[in-house]
C-alpha positions, 0 to 999 in steps of 0.5 A: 449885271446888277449891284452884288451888295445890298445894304439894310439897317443892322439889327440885332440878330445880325450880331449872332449871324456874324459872330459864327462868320467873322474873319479871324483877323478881326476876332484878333483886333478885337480880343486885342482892344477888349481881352480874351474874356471878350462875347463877341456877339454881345459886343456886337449887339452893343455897338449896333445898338450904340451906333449913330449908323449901323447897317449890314452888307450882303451879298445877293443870297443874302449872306452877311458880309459885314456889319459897320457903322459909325459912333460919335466918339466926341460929342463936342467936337462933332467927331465919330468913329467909324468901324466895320467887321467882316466875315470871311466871305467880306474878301470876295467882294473887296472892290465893291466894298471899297467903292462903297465905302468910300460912298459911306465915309463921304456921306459921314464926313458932311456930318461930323467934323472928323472921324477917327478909329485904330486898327491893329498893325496886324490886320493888313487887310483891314489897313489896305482897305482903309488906305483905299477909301481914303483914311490916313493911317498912322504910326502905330501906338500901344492900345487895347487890354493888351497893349498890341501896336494899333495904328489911329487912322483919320479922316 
């Protein structure tokens, strides 16, 4: 049995497509950091648009099940930030997903000195995911617009 994933160069119009699909807990994380007034679609064109890397995971009907990627946070310090937000339908494939993604992180840590980013307390799936490719989490801190506990997690 082949790959169940594909990867491709984001594009823009991945943005619309994963807006209508996007798993709530990472609709709250991002109302969290940006507030309520938040155009989840233009935040999404925004962060493919801005990013060093930025692809799509589909299944094999090329149906998206992510969009992520990594930002260079610290230009001096050779340090970025890597994100990644799922449709619902990302959960049905979280073995592949962490298999890959450790692939990607390893590929962005020959790259950048450090890479750092928050994930809401809130979002378990997300934490869990992060832990098993390899990023240590740790205590939460007040962040976002609306000051929900976050944890910064490293690598």
């Amino acid at each position: 049995m082949g790959p169940r994933i594909v990867y491709r160069a984001a594009k823009k119009e991945d943005a619309a497509t994963l807006a209508d699909k996007m798993r709530l807990s990472d609709i709250r994380e991002l109302v969290a950091v940006h507030g309520e007034e938040l155009d989840i679609k233009e935040l999404l064109e925004r962060s493919i648009k801005e990013a060093h890397h930025a692809a799509v995971a589909e299944n094999t009907k090329r149906e998206l099940l992510a969009i992520f990627g990594v930002s260079v946070c610290n230009k001096e310090a050779n340090i970025a930030s890597p994100w990644m937000l799922c449709a619902e339908k990302a959960d049905e494939f979280s073995r592949e997903l962490v298999r890959d993604g450790r692939r990607f992180v390893d590929e962005w840590r020959r790259e950048f000195k450090g890479l750092i980013n928050f994930v809401d307390a809130r979002n378990t799936t997300s934490i869990r995911w992060l832990m098993r490719i390899g990023f240590k989490i740790h205590e939460p801190i007040k962040y976002g617009k609306m000051g929900l506990p976050f944890h910064p997690f490293t690598l």
